[in-house]
C-alpha positions as CSV (number, residue, x, y, z in Angstrom):
1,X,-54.3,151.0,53.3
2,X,-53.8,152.6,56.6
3,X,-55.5,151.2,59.8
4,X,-58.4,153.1,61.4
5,X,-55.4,154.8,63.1
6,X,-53.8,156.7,60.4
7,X,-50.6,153.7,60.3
8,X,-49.7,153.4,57.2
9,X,-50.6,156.8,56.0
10,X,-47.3,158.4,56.2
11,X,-45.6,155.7,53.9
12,X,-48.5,155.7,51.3
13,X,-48.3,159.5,51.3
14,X,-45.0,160.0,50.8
15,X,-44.8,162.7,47.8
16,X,-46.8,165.1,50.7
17,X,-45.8,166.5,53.3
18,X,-47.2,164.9,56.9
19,X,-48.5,167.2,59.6
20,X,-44.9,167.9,61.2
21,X,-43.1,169.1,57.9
22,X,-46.2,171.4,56.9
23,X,-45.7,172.7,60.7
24,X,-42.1,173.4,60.5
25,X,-42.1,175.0,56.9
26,X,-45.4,177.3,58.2
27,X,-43.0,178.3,61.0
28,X,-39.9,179.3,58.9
29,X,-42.3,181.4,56.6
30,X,-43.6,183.0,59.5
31,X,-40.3,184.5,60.7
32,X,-39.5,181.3,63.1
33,X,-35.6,180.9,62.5
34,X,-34.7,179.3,66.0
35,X,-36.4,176.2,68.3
36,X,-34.7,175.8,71.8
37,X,-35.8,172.2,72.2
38,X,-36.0,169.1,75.0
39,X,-38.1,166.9,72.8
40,X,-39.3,163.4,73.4
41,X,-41.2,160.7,72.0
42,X,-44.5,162.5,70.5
43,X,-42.4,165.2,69.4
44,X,-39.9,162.8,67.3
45,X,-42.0,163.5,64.2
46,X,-41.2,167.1,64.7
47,X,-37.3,166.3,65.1
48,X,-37.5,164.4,61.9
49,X,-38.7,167.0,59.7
50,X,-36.3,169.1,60.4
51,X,-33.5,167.5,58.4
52,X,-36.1,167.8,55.5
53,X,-37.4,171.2,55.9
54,X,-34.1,173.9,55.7
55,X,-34.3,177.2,58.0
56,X,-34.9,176.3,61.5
57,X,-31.7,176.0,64.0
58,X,-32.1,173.3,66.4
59,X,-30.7,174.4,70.0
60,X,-30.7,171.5,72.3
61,X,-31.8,172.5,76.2
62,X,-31.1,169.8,78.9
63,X,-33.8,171.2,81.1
64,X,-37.4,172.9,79.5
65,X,-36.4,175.7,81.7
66,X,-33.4,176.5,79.8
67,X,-35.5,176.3,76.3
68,X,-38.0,178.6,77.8
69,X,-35.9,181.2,79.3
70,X,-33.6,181.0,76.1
71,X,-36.5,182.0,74.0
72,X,-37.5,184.8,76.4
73,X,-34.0,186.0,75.8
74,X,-34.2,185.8,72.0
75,X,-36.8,187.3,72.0
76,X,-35.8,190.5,73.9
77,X,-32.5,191.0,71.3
78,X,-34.3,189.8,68.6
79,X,-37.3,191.3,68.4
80,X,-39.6,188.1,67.6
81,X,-40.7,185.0,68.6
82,X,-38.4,181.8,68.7
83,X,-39.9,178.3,69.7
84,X,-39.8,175.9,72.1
85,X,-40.2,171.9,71.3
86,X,-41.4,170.5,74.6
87,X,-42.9,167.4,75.9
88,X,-46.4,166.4,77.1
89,X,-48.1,168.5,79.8
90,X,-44.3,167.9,82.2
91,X,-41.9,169.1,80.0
92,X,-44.5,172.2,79.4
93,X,-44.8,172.3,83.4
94,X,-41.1,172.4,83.6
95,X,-40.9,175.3,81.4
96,X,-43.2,177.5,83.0
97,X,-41.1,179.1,85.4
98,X,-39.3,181.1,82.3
99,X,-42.7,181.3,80.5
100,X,-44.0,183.3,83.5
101,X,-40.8,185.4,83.4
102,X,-41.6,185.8,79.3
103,X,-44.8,186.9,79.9
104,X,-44.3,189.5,82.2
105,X,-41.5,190.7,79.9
106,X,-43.8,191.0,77.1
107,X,-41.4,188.5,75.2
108,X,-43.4,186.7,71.9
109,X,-42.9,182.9,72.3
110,X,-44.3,180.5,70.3
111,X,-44.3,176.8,72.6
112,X,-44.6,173.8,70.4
113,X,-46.0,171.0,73.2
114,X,-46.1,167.7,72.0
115,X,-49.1,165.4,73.1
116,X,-50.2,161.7,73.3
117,X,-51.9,160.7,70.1
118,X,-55.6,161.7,69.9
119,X,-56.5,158.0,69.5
120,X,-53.8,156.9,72.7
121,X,-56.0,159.3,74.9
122,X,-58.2,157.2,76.1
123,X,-56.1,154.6,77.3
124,X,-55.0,156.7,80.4
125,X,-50.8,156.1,79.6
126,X,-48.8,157.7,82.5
127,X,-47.4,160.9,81.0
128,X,-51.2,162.3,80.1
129,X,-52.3,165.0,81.9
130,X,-54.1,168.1,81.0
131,X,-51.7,169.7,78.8
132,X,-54.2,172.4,77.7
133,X,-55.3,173.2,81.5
134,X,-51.6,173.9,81.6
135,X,-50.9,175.9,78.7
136,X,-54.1,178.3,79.2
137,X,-52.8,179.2,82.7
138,X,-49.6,181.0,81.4
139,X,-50.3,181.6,77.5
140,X,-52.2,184.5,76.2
141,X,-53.1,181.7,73.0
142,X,-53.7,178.1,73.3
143,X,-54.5,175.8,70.9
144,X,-54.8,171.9,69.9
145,X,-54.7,170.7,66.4
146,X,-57.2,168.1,65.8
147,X,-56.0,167.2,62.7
148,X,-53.1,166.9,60.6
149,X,-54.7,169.6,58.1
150,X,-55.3,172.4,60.4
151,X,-51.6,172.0,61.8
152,X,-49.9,174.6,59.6
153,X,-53.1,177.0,59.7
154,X,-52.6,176.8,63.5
155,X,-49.2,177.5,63.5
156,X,-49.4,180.7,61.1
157,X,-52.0,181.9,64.1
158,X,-49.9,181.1,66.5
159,X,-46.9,183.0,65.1
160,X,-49.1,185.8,64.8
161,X,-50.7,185.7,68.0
162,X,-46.9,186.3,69.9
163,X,-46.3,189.1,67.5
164,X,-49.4,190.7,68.8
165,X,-47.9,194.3,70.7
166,X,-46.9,194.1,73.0
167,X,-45.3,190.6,72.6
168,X,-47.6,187.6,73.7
169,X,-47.4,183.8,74.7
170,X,-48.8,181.8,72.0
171,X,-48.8,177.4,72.5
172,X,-49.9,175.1,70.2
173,X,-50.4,171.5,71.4
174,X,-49.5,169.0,68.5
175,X,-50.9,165.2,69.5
176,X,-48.5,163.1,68.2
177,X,-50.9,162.0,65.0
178,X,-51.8,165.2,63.6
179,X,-47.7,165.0,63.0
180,X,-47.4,162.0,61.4
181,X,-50.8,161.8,59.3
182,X,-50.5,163.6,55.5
183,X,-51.0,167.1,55.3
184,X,-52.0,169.6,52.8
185,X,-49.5,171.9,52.4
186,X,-47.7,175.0,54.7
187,X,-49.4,178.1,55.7
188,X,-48.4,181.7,54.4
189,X,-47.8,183.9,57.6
190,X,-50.3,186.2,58.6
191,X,-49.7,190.0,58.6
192,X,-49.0,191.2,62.0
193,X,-50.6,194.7,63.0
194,X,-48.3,197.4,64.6
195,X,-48.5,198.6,67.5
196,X,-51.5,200.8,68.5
197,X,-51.5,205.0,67.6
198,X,-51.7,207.1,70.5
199,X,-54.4,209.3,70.6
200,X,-53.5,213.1,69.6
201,X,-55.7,214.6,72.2
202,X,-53.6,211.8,74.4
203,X,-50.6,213.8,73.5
204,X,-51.8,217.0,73.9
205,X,-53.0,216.4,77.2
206,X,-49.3,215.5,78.5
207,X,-47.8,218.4,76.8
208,X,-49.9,220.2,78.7
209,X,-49.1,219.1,82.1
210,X,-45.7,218.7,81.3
211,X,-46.2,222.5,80.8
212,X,-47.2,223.5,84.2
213,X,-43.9,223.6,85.7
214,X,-45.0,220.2,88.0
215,X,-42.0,218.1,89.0
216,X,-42.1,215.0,87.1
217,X,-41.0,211.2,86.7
218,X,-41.4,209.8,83.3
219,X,-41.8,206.2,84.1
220,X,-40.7,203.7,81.0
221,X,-41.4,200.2,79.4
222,X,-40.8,198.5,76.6
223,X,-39.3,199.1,72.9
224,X,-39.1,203.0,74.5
225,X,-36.1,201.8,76.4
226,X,-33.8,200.9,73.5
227,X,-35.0,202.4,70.4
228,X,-36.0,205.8,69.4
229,X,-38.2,206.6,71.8
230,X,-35.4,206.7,74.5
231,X,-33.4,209.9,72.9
232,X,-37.0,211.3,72.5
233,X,-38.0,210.7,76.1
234,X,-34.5,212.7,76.6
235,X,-35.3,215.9,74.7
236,X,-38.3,215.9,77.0
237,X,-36.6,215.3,80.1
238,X,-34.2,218.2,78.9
239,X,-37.1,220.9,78.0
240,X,-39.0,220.1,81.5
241,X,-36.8,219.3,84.0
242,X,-38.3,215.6,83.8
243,X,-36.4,212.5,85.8
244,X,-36.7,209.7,83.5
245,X,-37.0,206.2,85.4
246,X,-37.2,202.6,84.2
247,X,-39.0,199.2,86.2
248,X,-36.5,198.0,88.7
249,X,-36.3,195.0,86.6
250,X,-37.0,196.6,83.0
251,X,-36.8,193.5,79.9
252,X,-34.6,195.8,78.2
253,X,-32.7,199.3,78.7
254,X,-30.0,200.9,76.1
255,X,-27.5,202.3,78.8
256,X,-23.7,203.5,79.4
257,X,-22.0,206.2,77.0
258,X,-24.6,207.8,74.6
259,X,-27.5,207.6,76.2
260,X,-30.0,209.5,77.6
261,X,-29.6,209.0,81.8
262,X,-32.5,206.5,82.7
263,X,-33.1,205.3,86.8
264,X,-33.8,202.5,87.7
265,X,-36.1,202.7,90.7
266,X,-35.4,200.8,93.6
267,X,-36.0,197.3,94.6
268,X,-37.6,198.1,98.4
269,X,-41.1,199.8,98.3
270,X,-40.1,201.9,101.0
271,X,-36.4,203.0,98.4
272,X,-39.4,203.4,95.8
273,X,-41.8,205.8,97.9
274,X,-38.9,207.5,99.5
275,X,-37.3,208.4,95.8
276,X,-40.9,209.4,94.3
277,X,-42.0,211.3,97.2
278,X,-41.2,215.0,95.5
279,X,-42.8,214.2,92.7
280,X,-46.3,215.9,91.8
281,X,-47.0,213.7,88.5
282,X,-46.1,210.5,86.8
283,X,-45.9,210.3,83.2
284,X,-46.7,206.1,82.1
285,X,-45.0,204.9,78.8
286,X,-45.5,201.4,78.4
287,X,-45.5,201.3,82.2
288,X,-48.1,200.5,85.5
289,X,-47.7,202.3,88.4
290,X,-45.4,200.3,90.9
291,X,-46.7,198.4,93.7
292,X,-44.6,196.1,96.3
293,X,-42.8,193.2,94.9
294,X,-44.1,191.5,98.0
295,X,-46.6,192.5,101.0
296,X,-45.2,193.5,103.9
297,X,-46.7,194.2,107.5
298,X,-47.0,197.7,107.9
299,X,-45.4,199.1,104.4
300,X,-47.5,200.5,101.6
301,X,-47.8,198.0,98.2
302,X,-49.1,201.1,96.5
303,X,-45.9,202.9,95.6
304,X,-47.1,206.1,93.7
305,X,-46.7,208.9,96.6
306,X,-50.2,210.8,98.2
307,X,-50.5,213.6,95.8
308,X,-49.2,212.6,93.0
309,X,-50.9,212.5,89.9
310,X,-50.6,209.3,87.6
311,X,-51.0,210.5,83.8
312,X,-50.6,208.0,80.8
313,X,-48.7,208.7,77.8
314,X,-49.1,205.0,75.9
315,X,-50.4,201.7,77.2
316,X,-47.9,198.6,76.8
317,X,-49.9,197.6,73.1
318,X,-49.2,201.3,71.9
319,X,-46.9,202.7,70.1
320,X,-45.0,204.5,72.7
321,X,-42.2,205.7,70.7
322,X,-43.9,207.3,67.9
323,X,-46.2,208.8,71.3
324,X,-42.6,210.4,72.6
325,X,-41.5,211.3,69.4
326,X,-44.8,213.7,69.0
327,X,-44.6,214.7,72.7
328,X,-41.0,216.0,72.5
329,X,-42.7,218.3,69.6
330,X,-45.3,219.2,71.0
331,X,-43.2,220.5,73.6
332,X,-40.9,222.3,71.3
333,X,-38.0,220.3,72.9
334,X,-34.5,220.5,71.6
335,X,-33.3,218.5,68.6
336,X,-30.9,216.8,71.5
337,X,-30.7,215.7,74.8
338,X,-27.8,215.2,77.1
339,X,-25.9,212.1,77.3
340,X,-24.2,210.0,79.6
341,X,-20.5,210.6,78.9
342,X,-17.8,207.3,78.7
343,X,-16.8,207.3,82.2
344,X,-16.3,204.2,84.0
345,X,-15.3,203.6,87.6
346,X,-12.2,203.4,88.7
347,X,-10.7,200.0,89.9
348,X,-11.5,199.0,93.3
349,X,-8.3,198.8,95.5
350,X,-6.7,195.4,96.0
351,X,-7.7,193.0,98.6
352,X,-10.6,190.7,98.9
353,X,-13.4,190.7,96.5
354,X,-16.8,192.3,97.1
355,X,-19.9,192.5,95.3
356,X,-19.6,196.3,95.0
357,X,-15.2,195.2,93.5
358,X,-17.1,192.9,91.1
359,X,-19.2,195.6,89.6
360,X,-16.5,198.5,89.4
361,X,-14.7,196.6,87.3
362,X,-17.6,194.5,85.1
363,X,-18.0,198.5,84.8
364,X,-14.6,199.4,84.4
365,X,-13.4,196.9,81.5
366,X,-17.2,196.1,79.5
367,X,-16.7,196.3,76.0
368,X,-18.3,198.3,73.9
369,X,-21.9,197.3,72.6
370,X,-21.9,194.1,74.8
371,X,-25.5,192.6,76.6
372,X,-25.5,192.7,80.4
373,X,-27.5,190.1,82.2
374,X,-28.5,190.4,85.1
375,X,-30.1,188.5,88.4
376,X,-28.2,188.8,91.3
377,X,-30.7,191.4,92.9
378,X,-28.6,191.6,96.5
379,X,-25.2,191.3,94.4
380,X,-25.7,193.9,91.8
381,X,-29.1,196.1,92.2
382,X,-27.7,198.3,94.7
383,X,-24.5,199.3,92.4
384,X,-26.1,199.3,89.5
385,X,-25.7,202.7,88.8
386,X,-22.0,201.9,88.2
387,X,-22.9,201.0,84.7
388,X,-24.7,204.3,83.8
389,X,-21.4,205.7,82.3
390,X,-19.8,202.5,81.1
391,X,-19.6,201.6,77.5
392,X,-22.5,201.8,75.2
393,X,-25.0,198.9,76.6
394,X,-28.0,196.5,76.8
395,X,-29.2,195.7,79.9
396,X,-31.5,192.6,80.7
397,X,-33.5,192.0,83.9
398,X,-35.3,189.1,85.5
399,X,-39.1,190.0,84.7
400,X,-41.3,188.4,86.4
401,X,-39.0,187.4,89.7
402,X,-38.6,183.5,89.0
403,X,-35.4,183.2,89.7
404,X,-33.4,180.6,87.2
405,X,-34.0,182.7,84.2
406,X,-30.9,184.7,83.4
407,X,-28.1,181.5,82.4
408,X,-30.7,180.5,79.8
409,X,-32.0,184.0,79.1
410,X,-28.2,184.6,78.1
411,X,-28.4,181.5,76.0
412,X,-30.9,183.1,73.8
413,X,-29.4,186.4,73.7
414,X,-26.4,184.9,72.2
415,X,-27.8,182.8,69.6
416,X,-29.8,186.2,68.9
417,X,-26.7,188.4,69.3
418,X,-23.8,186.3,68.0
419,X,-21.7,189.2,67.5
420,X,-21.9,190.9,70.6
421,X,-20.5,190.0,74.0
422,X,-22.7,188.9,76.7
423,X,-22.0,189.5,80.4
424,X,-24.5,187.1,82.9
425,X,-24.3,188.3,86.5
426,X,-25.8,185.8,88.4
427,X,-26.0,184.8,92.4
428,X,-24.8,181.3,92.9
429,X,-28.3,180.2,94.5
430,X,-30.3,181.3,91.6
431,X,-27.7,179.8,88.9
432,X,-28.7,176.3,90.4
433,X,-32.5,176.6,89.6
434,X,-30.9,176.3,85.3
435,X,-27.4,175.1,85.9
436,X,-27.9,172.9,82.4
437,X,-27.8,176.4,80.8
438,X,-24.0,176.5,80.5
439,X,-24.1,173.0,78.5
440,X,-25.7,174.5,76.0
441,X,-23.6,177.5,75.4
442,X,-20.4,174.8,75.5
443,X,-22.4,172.8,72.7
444,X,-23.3,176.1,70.9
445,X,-19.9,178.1,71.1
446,X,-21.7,181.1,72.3
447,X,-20.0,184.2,73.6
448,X,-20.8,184.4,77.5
449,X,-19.0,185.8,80.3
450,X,-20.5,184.2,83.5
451,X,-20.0,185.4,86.4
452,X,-21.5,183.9,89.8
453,X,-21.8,185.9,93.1
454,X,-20.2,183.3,95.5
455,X,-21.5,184.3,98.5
456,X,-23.2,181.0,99.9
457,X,-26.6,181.5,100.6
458,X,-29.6,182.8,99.3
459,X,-28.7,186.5,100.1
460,X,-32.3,188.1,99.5
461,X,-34.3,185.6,101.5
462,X,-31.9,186.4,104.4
463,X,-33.3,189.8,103.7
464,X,-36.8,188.8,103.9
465,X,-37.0,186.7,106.6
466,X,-36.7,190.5,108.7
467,X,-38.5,192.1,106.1
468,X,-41.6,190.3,106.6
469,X,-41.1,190.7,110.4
470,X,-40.9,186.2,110.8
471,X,-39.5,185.6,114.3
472,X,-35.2,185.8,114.4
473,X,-34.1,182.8,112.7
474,X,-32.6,180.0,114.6
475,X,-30.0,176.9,113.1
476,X,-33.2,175.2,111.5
477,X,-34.7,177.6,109.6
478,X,-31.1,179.7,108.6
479,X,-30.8,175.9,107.5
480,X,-33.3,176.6,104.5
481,X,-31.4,180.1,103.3
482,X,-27.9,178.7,103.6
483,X,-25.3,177.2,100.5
484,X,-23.0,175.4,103.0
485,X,-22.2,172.0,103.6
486,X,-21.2,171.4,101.3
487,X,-20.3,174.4,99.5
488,X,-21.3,174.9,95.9
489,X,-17.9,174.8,93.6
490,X,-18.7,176.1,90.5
491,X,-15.5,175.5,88.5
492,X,-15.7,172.2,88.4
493,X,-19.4,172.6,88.3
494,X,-19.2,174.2,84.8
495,X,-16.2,172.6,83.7
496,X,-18.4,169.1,84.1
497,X,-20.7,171.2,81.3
498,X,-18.1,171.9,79.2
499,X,-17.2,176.0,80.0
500,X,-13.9,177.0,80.9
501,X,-14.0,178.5,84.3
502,X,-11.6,180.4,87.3
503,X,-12.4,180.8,90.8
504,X,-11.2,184.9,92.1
505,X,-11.0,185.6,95.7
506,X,-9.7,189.1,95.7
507,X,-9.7,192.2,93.3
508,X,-7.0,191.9,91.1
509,X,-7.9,188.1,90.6
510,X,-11.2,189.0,89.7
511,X,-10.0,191.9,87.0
512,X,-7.4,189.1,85.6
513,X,-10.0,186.6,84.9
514,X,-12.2,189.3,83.8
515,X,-10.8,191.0,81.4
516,X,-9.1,187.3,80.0
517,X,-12.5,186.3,79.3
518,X,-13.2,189.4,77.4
519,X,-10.6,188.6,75.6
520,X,-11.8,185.3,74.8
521,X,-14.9,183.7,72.3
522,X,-16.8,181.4,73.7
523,X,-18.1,180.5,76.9
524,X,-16.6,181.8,80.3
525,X,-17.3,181.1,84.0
526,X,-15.4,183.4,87.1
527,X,-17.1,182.2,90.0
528,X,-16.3,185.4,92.1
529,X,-16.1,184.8,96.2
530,X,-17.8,187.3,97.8
């Protein structure tokens, strides 16, 4: 017989299934194929069953912010949810960097969080904490399983909850006896409703001010960025004279050779009002209007100019491709739009490397139908436009601004995108807030080209400091924004994790290691000196 607290259960019950194998299997009929895990002792139950329980791929994360931002990054190429496997209310705290950057993305993510035993509660054991105070901050759908018979039914509902348009946080807190007590049996997934219909007269309304000659900005987000909805937004632009424009740090854009020409607006608020100014309306697909990423003294946050006129096409849950789609004929649009034609940069001359070198020729030499990565934000935003005529692209931003997410959001796009070649720009300051990332392609083989801006500081706070008018920085507080002494060397740094990596100084040393890398499966580090 099994004491009052369920020990002995599991053994006696051993033709069912306990509470972490009706979990697993509910997962893995839901549509669950990958968990980016850093488990520990509640979650060992969990680890267990999945030697028993075929169809879930295991990926090992050093650091809960690697497993977080790796699922955000499935996510985005995948187009559902993977989950996490973290541990107690720290490991969840330690994720939640990435799960902020999910969240503003829209990513689905289901988190798995393990917790003390509902009977061990009371005794007050170091790691407890308020794991559900935690969750319900950053999740759109928090739950705790009180028992080992409601585990499956709560994960069903959690799968579905991330699935909800457009794309939602979902945690389920497992204590660690509602995974080792007998269970019933798995949970059939739950039907997922699609997105949200636009309204005709919704429609109708924006073919008719995109009839009235006004100059406008289309302003994009979401699914209309790399599916359908992107050529349709381009036989708009094409009938009226519409500038199409994507978030400065959009989760997704198909870009490069064959696609319809989509900006990016700028970082600054002052770049963003400066480039909107001649614009009389704003057409919203899946988009807000855009504010400041910071305050500053004296400068607007509200960046839609005086005088223009915000209009709304779809809201982020609706279906703003299908609302394009019926748009474009509504305004009797062509059958096609123009495309951006293959035509990459030229070379930068030789001599030493800049930031500007490194993206003419990421530009230059990408291969066709690869992912680009990117977080460097000084490095790469302002010749970004470099890639608009490369080869046929994704491009993936940071999100939400927390800085660390794009070495494990490449993680995830590779185990989602196996195939394809992914390129992860990153600034050397940023690359140390998820270093452990590059372990974890190593262990996972997956096809990466990283490439870290060298330039020794944090680049963008430097930027800051003037921006928010703080008084001149002296040796203490440059102190804070600086990468020397010692300096970071990031060869050896990722050949400690197991990724092959160069160091390029100058031009041609950069190309060389470039395009060898290309060349190459597997992981890849150029630590570029700039």
């Amino acid at each position: 017989m099994p004491d009052a607290h369920g020990n002995g259960a599991r053994h006696q019950a051993s033709d069912t299934c306990n509470g972490a194998e009706s979990l697993v299997a509910t997962l893995v009929a839901s549509g669950i194929e990958v968990c980016f895990a850093n488990p520990g002792t509640s979650e060992m139950h969990f680890v267990s069953a999945l030697d028993r329980i075929p169809g879930l791929r295991p990926v090992l994360c050093l650091f809960e912010g690697v497993a977080t931002g790796a699922a955000d990054g499935y996510a985005r190429m995948a187009g559902k949810p993977a989950c996490t496997l973290l541990h107690l209310g720290p490991g969840f705290a330690n994720g939640m960097a990435n799960i902020h950057n999910a969240r503003r993305g829209h990513s689905p993510m289901v988190n798995i969080v393990g917790d003390h035993a509902t009977y061990h509660e009371r005794y007050n054991a170091p790691l407890k904490s308020n794991v559900k105070g935690f969750a319900e901050a950053i999740s759109h759908w928090v739950r705790r399983s009180d028992s080992p018979r409601t585990v499956a039914a709560d994960a069903a509902q959690a799968v579905w909850a991330a699935r909800q348009a457009p794309g939602q946080v979902a945690t389920l807190i497992l204590p660690a006896d509602t995974a080792w007590l007998p269970a019933e049996r798995p949970t059939p997934p739950l039907a997922v409703c699609p997105p949200a219909a636009v309204a005709q007269g919704t429609v109708d309304a924006a073919a008719r001010a995109l009839s009235r000659g006004r100059k406008t900005a289309i302003l994009m987000r979401g699914a209309v960025l790399h599916g359908d909805g992107l050529q349709a937004a381009g036989r708009i632009a094409a009938r009226t004279g519409s500038t199409l424009f994507c978030d400065t740090f959009t989760p997704r854009l198909r870009a490069g050779a064959g696609s319809p020409r989509v900006e990016r607006l700028p970082y600054r608020g002052q770049d963003i009002l400066a480039r909107l100014d001649a614009f009389e309306q704003l057409l919203l697909v899946g988009a807000e209007p855009p504010v400041s990423f910071f305050a500053y003294p004296g400068q607007e946050s509200w960046l839609t100019p005086p005088g223009c006129e915000i209009l709304t096409l779809s809201l982020p849950h609706e279906d703003g491709e299908a609302a394009l789609a019926a748009l474009a004929d509504a305004l009797g649009a062509p059958a096609a739009c123009p495309v951006a034609p293959f035509d990459p940069p030229a070379p930068p001359p030789s001599g030493p490397l800049t930031a500007q070198g490194v993206m003419r020729i990421v530009a230059a030499l990408l291969p066709e139908n690869a992912i680009v990565t990117d977080e460097g934000i000084t490095s790469t935003l302002p010749h970004a436009a470099l890639l608009a005529t490369a080869a046929p692209h994704d491009a993936l931003s940071l999100t939400g601004g927390s800085i660390g997410d794009i070495l494990p959001l490449s993680t995830g796009v590779a185990v989602a995108a196996p195939d394809r070649k992914v390129v992860c720009l990153e600034g050397d300051g940023s690359a140390m807030y998820t270093l452990q990332a590059l372990w974890t392609q190593a262990r996972e083989r997956l096809d990466v080209v990283t490439v870290i801006y060298a330039n020794r500081s944090y680049a963008v706070l430097n930027q800051e400091l003037r921006m928010v008018r703080a008084a001149p920085g002296g040796k203490r507080a440059l102190s804070l924004l600086d990468l020397h002494d010692p300096v970071l060397d990031w060869v050896r740094l990722a050949e400690g994790m197991g990724v092959a990596a160069v160091r390029a100084e100058t031009t041609q040393a950069f190309a060389d290691a470039f395009a060898a890398a290309l060349r190459e499966k597997g992981p890849r580090l150029i630590e570029a000196v700039v």
